[in-house]
Phi, psi and omega in degrees: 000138181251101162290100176276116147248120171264103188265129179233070172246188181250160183307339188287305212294297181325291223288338208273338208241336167270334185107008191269174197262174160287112175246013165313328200265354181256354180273354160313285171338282158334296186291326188300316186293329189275319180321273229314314187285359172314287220282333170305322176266355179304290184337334194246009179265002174302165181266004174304286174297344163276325171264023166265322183293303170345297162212099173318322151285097211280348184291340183283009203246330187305339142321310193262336185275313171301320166317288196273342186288322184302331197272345152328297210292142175257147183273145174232000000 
């Protein structure tokens, strides 16, 4: 024997009809906290500031800024 029930609610209803809690206002929340630090750490994804974190030391860079400018530069 086969038993068919078709339920026509809302998710709210469902959740509302099992006992489960609302967890809207706190993944609200959740997502404000993560935008922020999103929008707080971007400053460190310039590519300025990664090769300052990178190498700390701006003289160790000079080796490498002389490397591609030779490779840039047309030879005469």
């Amino acid at each position: 024997m086969k038993v068919i029930v078709n339920v026509d609610c809302t998710p709210e209803e469902a959740r509302t009809f099992f006992g489960l809690p609302d967890v809207k206002p706190l993944q609200e929340a959740m997502l404000k906290e993560v935008e922020a630090r999103l929008k707080a750490n971007l400053a460190a994804m310039q590519p300025e500031a990664l090769l300052r974190m990178w190498f700390p030391d701006a003289s160790s860079l000079e080796p490498w800024r002389q490397f591609f400018a030779n490779l840039v530069q047309p030879k005469t």
